[in-house]
N, C-alpha and C positions, 0 to 999 in steps of 0.2 A: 290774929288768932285763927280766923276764918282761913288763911293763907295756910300756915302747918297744918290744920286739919287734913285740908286739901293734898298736901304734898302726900303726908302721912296715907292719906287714902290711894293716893296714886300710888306711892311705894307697896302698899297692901295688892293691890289687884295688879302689879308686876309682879312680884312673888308667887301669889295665886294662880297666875300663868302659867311660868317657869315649872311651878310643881305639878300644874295638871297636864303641862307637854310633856313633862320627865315619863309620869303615870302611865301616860299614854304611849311612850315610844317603851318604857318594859313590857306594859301590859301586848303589844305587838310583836315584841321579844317572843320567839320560838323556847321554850325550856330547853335548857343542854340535854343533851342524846345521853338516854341511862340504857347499856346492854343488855339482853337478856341471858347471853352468855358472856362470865370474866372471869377465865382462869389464867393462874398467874401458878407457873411450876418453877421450883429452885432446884436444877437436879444435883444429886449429891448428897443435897444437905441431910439434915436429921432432926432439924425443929425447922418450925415459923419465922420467916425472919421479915423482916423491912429495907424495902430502897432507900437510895437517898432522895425520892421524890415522895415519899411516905406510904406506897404503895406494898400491901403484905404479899407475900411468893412462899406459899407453901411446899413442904418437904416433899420430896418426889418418894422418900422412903415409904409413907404412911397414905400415899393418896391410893384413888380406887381406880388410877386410868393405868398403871403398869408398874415399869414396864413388865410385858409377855414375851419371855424368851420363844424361841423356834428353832432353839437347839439346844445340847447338853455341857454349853460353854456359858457361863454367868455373867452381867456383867456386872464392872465394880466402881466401886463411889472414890471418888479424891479429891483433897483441895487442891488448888493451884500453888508450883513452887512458888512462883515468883509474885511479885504485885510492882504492876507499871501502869499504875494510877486510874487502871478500869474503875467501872462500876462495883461498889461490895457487894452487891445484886443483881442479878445471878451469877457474874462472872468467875464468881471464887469457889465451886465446887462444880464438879463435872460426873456425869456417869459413860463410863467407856465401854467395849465391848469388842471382842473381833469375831464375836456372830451375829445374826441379824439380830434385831429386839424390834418391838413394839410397843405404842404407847395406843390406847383405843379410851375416845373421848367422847360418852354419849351427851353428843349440847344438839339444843332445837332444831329445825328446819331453816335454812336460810343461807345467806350469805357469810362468810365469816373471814376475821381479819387474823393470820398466823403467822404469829414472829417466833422467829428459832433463834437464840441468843450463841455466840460461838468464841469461846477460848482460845488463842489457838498458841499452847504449853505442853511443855514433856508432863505426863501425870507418870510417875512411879516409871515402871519398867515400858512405860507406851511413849517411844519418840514421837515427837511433835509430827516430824517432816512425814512419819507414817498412816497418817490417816487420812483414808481417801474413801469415799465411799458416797455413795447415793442415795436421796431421801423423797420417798415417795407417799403420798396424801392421795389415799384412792388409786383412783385412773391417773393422775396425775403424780409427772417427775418433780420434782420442787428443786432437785439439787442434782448434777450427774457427776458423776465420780470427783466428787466435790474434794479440793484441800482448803483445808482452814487457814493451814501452814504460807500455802501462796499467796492467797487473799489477804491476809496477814501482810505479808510485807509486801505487794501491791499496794496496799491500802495505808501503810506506816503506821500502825496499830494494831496491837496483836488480839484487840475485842472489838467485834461487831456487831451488829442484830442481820437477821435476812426475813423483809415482807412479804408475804404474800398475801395473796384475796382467793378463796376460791367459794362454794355453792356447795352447802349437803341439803339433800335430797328427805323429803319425808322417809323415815322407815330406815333412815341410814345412821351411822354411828362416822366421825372421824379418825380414820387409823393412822398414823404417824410411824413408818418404818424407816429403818435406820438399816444398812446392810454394807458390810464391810466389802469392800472390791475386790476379788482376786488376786493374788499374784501368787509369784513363784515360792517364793519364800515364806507364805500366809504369816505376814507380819505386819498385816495392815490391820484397822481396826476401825470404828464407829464411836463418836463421842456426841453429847450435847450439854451444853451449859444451865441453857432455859428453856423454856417453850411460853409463848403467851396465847391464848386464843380468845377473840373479842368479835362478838355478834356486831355484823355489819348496820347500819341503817338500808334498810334495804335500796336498792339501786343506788347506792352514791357513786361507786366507779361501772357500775354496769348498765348497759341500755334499755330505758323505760320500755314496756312492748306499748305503748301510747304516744311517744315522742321523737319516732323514727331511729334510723339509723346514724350511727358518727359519720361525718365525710371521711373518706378516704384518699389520702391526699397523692393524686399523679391518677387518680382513676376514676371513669364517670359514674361508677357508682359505689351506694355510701355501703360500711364494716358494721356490722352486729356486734358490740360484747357482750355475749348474751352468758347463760348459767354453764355452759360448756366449757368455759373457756377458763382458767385462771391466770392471775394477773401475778407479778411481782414488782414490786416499787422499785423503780432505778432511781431516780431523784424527785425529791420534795423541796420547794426552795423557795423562802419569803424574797422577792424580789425589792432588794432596799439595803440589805448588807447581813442583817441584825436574825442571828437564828432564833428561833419560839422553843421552849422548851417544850415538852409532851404535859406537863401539870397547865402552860396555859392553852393547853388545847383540852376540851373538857370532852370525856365522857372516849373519845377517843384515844388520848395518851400520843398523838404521834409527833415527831421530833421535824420541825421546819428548818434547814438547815441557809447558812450564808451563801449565799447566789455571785458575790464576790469572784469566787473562784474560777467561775465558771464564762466572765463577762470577756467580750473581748476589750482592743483598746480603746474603743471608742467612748469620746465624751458622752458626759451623763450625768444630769442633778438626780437626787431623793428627793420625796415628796413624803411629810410627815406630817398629819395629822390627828385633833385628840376630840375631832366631833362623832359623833355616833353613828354607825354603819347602819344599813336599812339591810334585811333580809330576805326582802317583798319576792323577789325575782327566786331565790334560793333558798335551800334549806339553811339552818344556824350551824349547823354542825359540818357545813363541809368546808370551809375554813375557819378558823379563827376570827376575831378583829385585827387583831394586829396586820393581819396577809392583807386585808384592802384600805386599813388608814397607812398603810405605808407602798410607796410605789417609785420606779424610776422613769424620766423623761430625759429629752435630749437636751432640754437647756434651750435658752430664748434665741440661739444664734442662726434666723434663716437660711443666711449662708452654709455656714457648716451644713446642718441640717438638712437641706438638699440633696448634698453628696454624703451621705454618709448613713447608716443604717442603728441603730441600739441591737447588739447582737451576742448571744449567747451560744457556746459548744460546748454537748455535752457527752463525753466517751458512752459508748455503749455497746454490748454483743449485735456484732450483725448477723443477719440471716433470720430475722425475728419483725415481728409485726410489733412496733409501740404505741399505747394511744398515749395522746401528748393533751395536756389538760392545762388551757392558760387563765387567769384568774384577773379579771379587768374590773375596776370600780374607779369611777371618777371620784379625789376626794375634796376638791375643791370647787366651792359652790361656784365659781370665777365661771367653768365648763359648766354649761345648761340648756345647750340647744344641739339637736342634731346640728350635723354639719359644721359644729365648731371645731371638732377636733377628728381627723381623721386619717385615717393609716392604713399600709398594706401588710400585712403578714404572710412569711416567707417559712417553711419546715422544710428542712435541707434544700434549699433552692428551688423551692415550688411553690407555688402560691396554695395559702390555705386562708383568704380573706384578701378579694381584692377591695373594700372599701370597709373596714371596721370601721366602727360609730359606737363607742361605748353608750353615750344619749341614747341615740338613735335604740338602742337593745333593752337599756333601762327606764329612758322617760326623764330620769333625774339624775342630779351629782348623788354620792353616798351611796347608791345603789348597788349593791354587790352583783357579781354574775360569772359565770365559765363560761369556754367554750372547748371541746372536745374533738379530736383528730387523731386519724391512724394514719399511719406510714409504715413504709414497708423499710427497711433498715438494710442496706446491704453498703456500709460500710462500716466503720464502727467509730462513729458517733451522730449526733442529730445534732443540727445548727436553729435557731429559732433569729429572725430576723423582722425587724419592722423598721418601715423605711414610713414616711411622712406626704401626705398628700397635701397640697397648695391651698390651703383652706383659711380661715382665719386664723387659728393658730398652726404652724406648719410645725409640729411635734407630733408624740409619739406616746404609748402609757402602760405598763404593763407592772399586775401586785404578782402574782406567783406564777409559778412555775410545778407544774406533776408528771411524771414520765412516768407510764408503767410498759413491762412486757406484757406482751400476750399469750399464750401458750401456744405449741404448734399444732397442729392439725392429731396426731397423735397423744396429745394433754401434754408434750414436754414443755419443760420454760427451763431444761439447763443449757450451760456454755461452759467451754473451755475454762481450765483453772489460766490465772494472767499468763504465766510462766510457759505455760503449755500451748499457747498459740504459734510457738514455734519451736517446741519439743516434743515430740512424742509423749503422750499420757503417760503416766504406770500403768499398768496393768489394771483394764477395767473387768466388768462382769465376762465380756467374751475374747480374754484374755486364753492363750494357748500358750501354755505354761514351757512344757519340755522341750527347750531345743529349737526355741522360732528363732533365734538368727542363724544358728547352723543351717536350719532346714531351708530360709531363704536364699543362703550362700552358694548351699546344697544346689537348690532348684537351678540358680541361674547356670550355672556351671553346665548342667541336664540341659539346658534349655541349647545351650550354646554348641554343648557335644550332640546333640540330636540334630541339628537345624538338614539334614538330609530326611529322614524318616517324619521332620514337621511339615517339609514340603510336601511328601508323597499325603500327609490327614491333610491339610489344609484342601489341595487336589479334590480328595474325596470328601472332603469339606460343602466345598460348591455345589458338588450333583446332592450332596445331602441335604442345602438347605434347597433349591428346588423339589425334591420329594417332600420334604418337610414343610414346606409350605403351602404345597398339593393338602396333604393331610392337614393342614390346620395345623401345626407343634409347631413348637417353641423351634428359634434357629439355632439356637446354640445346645439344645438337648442332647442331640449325640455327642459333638464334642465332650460336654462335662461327663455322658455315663459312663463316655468310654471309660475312665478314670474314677470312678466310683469304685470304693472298695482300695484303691493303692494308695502308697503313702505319698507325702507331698512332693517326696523327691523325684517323682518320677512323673509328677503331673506338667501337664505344657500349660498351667494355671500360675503364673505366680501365688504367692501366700497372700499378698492384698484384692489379687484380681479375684481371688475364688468367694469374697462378697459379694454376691447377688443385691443388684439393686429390684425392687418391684418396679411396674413400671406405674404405680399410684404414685410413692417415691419420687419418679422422675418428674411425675406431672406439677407437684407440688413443689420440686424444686425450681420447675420452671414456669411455672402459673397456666401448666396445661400448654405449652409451649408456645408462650405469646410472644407476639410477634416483636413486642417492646424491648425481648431481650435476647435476639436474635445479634450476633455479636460478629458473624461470619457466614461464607457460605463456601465450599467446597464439593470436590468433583462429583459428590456420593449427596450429601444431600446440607441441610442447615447447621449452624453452631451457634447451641444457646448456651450465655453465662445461667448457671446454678449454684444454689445452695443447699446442699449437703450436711448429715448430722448435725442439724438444729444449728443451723450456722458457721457449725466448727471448722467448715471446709466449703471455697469456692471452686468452681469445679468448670471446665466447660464441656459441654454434652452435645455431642455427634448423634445424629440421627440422619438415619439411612432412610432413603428416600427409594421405596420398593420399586416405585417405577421407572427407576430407571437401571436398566441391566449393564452400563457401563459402572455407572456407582457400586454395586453391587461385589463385581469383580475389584475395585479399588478399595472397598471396605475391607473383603477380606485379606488382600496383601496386606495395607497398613495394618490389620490387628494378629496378624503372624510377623510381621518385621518388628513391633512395640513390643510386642512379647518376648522379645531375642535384647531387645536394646534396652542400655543402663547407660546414660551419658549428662556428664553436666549441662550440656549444649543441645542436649535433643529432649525434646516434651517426652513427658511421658503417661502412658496410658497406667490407669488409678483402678478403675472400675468399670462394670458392665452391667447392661440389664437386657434379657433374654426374654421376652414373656409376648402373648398376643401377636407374634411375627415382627416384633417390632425388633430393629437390628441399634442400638444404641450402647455408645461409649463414653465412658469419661475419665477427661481429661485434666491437671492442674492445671487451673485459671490463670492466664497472662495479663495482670492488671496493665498492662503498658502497651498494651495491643501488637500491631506488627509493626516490622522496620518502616513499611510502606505507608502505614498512618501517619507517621512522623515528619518524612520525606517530603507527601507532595497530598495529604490529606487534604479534604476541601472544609471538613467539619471545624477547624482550627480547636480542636478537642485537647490538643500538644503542643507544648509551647518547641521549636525547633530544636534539633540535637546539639549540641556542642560539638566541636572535633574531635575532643581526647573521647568524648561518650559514642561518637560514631568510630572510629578506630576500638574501640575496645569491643566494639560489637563484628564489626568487622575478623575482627582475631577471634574471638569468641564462634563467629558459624563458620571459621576455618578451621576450627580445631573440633566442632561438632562433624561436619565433613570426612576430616582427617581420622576420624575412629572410623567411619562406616567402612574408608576408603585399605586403611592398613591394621587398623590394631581389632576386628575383627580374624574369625580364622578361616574366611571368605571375603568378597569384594563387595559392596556393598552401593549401587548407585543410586541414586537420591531422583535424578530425571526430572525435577521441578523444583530447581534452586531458583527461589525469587525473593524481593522482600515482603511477598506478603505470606512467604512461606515460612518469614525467620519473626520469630514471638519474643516479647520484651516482658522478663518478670518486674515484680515489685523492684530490683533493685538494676533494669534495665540489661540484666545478664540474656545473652542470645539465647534461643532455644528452637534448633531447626524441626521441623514439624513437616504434617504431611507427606506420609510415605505411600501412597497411594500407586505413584509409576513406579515406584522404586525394582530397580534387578537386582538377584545377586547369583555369584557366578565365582567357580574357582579362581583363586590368585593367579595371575601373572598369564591369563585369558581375555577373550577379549570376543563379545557378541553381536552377532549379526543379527539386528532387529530394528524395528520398525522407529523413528523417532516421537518422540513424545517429549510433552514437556509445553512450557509454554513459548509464544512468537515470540522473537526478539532476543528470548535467554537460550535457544537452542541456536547449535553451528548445526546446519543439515544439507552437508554437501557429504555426501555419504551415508553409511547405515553402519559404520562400526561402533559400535557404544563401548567408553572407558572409563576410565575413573574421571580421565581428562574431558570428557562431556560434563562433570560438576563445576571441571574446573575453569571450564570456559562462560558457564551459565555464572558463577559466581566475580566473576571480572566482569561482565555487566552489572552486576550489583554492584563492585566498584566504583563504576561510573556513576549509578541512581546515587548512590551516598555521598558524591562528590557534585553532582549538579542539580541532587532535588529534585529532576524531573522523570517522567514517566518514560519505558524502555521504546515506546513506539509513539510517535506524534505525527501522527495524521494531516492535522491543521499545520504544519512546518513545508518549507520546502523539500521536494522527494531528497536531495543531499543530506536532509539533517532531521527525518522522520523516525530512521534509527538510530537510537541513543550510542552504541558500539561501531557502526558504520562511521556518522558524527566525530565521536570521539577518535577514531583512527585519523579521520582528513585532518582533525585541528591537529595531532601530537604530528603529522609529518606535515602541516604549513606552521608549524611551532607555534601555534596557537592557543595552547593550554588552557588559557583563560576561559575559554568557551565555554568550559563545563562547569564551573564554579558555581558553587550555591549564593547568592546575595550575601545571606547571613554568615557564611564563612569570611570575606572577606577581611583581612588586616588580621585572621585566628590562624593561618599554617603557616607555619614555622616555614621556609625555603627547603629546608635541606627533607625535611618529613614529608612535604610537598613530591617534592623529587622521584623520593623513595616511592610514593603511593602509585605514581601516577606509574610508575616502571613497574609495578609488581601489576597492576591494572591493566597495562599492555600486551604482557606478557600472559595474563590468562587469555586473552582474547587471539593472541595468534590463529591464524588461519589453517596452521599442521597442528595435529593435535598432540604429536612426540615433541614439539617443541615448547610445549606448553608444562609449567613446572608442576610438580606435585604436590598435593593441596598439605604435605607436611614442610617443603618448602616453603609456601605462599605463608604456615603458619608462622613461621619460622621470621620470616620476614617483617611480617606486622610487628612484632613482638619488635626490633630494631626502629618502626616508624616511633614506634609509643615513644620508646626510646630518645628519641630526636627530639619528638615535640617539646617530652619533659623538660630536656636539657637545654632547649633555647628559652622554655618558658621560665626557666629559672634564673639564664642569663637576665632575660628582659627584667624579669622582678629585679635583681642587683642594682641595675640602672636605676629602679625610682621612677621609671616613666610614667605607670598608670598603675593602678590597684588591677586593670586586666591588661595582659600580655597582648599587643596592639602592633601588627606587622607592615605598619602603612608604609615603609618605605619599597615593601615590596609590592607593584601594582599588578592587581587581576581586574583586567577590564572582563568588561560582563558581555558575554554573549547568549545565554541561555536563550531558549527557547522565548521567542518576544514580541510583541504587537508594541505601534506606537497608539499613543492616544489617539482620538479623533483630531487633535490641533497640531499634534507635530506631523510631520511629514519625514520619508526617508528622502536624505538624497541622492538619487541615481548617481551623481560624478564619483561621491566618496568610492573608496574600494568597500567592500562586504567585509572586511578583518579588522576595521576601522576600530580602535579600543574607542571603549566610552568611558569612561572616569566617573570616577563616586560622587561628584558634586549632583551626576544627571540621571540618579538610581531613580527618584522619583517619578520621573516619564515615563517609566518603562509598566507593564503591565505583563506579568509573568504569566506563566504556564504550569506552574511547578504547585506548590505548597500554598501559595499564595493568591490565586485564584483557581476558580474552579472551572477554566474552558478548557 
């Protein structure tokens, strides 16, 4: 009997336990986050209605926030034609407008959470694909010449919500405008579906002024998100698969979406479980439960795990500052010591945590915690990577995932609509309605029939920017007054050039011109990669280097020859900024840098060219060439054909650049002037300059593309220092092989081989009437391509390999060459001795491949 009592009693004071640690872990419990601003607008409607997460969204008809028209144009209420399984709340009634309207929201002091809910449907007489327009909250852009319509089907769903965060101020109200875009045919208009606005906890996304600043990741010092600044959510993501609806996220409402999407291939377990989270380290409300009892790792395989990273990519606008917010909770009691589990963390390839310790940050398993990082975005997406340190357990741990924008320096936070990153907008606010492509047509045309009377201003250009610089003014002042007052078709401005950048603008695009994004450097002064209208454009930006009076003189030719020239194959100048004496241009960004990078770069930044991809570029600054040369209605000489003069876009197309020595000179003339250009790519046994000086400059390029090395080699013997010199001995001791790239070997065709090396020849002759016309040379490549195609096709017939593989035809390797310290040359051999591809590895290059 004593015995059950006993049990009995024991069972009693377990229970008693269990309920006084439950007590004790609620009473420790933070209360869910109650707002002191929740307005919920259904716009359209005409009663009260209900979501389907039970939340009420009052009639925008009968509220007291709007909308405030600002002009004598109404706007009007509709439901939606269609239903494609949106939300019944708010998605199914809209108010439109093609004037601006207003919505003005008097809610508290503080931080605030602003969702604009978007349709994107024909309403009545309003096409979908027609509404564009931009939504502005204060000082702040929220939206720039925004389409629903694009975002829509970027997104495969014609409803979405758009986040923002921003800060009103004591003594202020929140205004919400709405403002139709311009265009020609004013048949654009302004709609919204919903609006939600929700009183932030204060600092949840923004920087305590007690707890420092966020790191900044690639820079030594840390980023402020301070009340200036507004935010828009790019992704929110439970890292585990499983999205949280916004009912179980309390008092906030926001939507945690599947992180699936977004993983790469790499292996990876989930981690679930159903113990209870501690809040000690964080507030309750700034994630869920669900976000830290669920989490992914790499799985127990050290192997694996070694090589390989847990790694997530996430699209996003570049040109924009993101703070990246990752979400860590150990949730297994198993992890309980610093140093048990440890990791490195990677934001787009840079380290932002070289020793993470989730312990180590919390003390215990179950312990919730963030950590927060900005990065600067200049591609368009962000990579998040964690790689595993040697430690007792060698994995990896990560619960969510929060990307927000930041706004720009100006309060913008819009981007490009999808579609429009590679089409021209519609017509936005400073949109010029009448006749902008006639007038740009117009202009070139002016540009092209004046190029006499542009020489004589240019001339008087020069003495003007030295007085002008005497005086303190702007360089480009007189040029633009001169043209003050006439219409565009007579201006020496193109229609795009006559945007005036500031030169604050310039600074911000280029981080006050740091040195980190210095991309090039030329005769006049630096080239830095920029970004441009909030992203929407990469740019490269010239700056004139005042001290020096040769630069000076090469600034202004190249920006009177850019001004004249329209070419698929030649860069082209975008924009200008004129302010403080500062002489700067801008240029479209060549993501693929120069020919020269490619060739015989030391950064190995590029993996090497292909044949067919060096031939096409080859034809490509022949046929950029070939316009200066004849299809202008003057002669046009370039005087500095190199590869590090020919630029590689996104999609590798040439684009000749640098016109700084450039002449030009009536057709079928020919000038006596001083040679210029660089060593190696000039012939300067004489002083007649012709078309035929490009096209001798550009037959060394031939060679650089065909052997990867540089046009002057110093450390070579004097016979084989010049790359054109070089190349002449080997074609008459018929040794062709000498110029070969490694990497090309067993890739050219024989008969396209041939061809290359004869059209190569022949620029380089020693008469320059015997040297063919760069519409010949283009003419020609055009038959290599040819070739290659057709044997490459042959070879595929065969079955031999998956790559077109030319080993019966043998290029021993002579390129420029050191033996190792162990091998020795031997003196008996001859010097044209072929070496065979069994013995590529002995060899230590000159080219691409190292960097002596």
């Amino acid at each position: 009997m004593s015995n059950v009592v006993f049990e009995l009693l024991t069972l009693l004071v377990i229970i008693l336990i269990t309920i006084l640690q439950s007590v004790i872990f609620v009473a420790s419990e933070q209360p869910a986050y109650v707002p002191t601003d929740n307005i919920t607008l259904n716009y359209g409607a005409t009663t009260d209605l209900l979501a389907n997460d039970g939340r009420s969204w009052a009639a925008d008809k009968t509220s007291k926030f709007g909308p405030f028209k600002s002009s004598h144009n109404k706007s009007q209420a509709y439901e939606a034609n269609t239903q494609d399984g949106s939300e019944t709340v708010p998605y199914l009634t809209v108010r439109v407008s093609r004037s601006e309207f207003k919505y003005t929201f008097p809610v508290t002091p503080g931080q605030k959470f602003v969702l604009l809910y978007f349709h994107a449907e024909s309403y009545k007489e309003y096409d979908r694909s027609k509404a564009f327009f931009p939504v502005k909250a204060g000082s702040f852009t929220l939206l720039k010449n925004f389409s629903a319509s694009l975002v829509a089907n970027s997104k495969g769903r014609n409803w979405f919500p758009r986040e923002f965060y921003l800060n009103v101020e004591d003594n202020e109200v929140l205004d919400l405008v709405f403002t139709p875009s311009r265009s020609a045919s004013n048949d654009t208009y302004a709609f919204i579906n919903g609006i939600e606005i929700v009183s932030m906890p204060t600092n949840l996304y923004y920087t305590p002024p007690d707890s420092g600043y966020v790191p900044f990741i690639g820079h030594s010092y840390p980023f402020p998100v301070e009340n200036d600044t507004a935010l828009e959510m790019a992704y929110r993501l439970n890292v585990e698969g499983k999205s949280i609806s916004p009912n179980d996220d309390p008092g906030l409402f926001r939507l945690w979406s599947d992180d699936s999407l977004y993983m790469t291939k790499n292996s990876y377990v989930t981690v679930n479980t159903s113990m209870p989270i501690n809040y000690t380290m964080i507030q309750r409300y700034t994630a869920p439960k669900m976000v830290y009892r669920t989490a992914r790792t790499m799985g127990p395989s050290l192997v694996y795990n070694e090589k390989h990273n847990l790694s997530w990519r996430l699209p996003v606008g570049s040109g924009f500052k993101y703070m990246v917010r990752l979400h860590f909770c150990e949730p297994q009691d198993l992890i309980n010591s610093p140093g048990d589990w440890t990791f490195k963390v990677f934001i787009n390839n840079q380290t932002a945590e070289e020793n993470a310790d989730v312990i180590m940050w919390t003390g215990h398993a179950r312990v919730s915690i963030f950590k927060d990082y900005v990065v600067f975005v200049s591609k368009e997406y962000i990579t998040i990577d964690l790689h595993p340190i040697h430690h007792q357990y060698y994995d990896v741990i990560l619960n969510g995932i929060e990307v927000f924008k930041l706004s720009n320096s100006d309060g913008n936070l819009g981007e490009p609509n999808p579609e429009l990153r590679v089409a021209p907008p519609p017509p936005s606010d400073s949109f010029n309605s009448a006749g902008a492509k006639t007038k740009k047509r117009s202009l070139l045309i002016a540009c092209v029939g004046c190029a006499a009377g542009l020489i004589t201003r240019i001339s008087l250009l020069v003495c003007m920017v030295v007085q002008q610089q005497r005086k303190g003014t702007s360089w480009l002042c007189w040029w633009v007054n001169q043209n003050e007052g006439k219409s565009t078709r007579t201006s020496l401005l193109p229609d795009e050039l006559r945007r005036h950048f500031s030169l604050d603008e310039i600074k911000a695009a280029t981080n006050n011109f740091h040195d980190d994004l210095v991309v090039g450097k030329c005769g006049f002064g630096k080239v830095f990669k920029g970004f441009i209208d909030e992203g929407e454009k990469i740019v490269a930006i010239k700056r004139l280097n005042l001290e020096s009076s040769q630069g000076i003189g090469e600034f202004l030719i190249e920006i009177k020859m850019l001004f004249q020239l329209r070419h698929v194959h030649l860069v082209s100048l975008i924009r200008y900024c004129n302010e403080k004496q500062e002489m700067i241009l801008l240029y479209d960004f060549m993501s693929n840098g120069t020919l020269s990078d490619h060739l015989y770069g030391t950064s190995f930044a590029y993996d090497p060219l292909t044949w067919k991809q060096r031939l096409e570029i080859c034809k490509g600054t022949a046929t950029g060439l070939n316009y200066l040369h004849i299809e202008m209605s003057y002669t046009v000489i370039h005087r500095d054909v190199k590869t590090s003069n020919i630029l590689l876009d996104d999609k590798f197309t040439a684009k000749v650049s640098d016109f700084g020595l450039s002449k030009e000179y009536p057709k079928d003339e020919m000038l006596i002037t001083g040679i210029k250009g660089t060593h190696g790519h000039v012939y300067a046994r004489g002083h007649k300059l012709t078309e035929k000086s490009d096209v001798y400059a550009f037959g060394v390029v031939l060679f650089e593309v065909l052997c990867a090395r540089k046009v002057v080699n110093t450390k070579l013997l004097e016979s084989q220092m010049s790359l054109a010199h070089w190349a002449k001995q080997c074609i008459a001791d018929e040794t062709l092989y000498k110029v070969i790239d490694p990497y090309l070997i067993g890739k050219i065709a024989p008969e396209c081989f041939k061809v290359f090396v004869e059209i190569a020849e022949s620029c380089i002759t020693d008469v320059g009437t015997d040297r063919p016309s760069m519409n010949g040379v283009m003419e020609r490549f055009g038959i290599t391509i040819e070739l290659q195609m057709a044997a490459d096709a042959e070879m595929s017939k065969m079955d031999l390999a998956s790559e077109c593989s030319y080993l019966d035809i043998v290029f021993p390797v002579a390129r420029d060459m050191d033996f190792n310290d162990e091998s020795k040359v031997d003196s008996d051999k001859p010097n044209n001795e072929k070496i065979t591809i069994p013995t590529l590895n002995k060899l230590v290059w000159h080219g691409r491949y190292n960097s002596k």
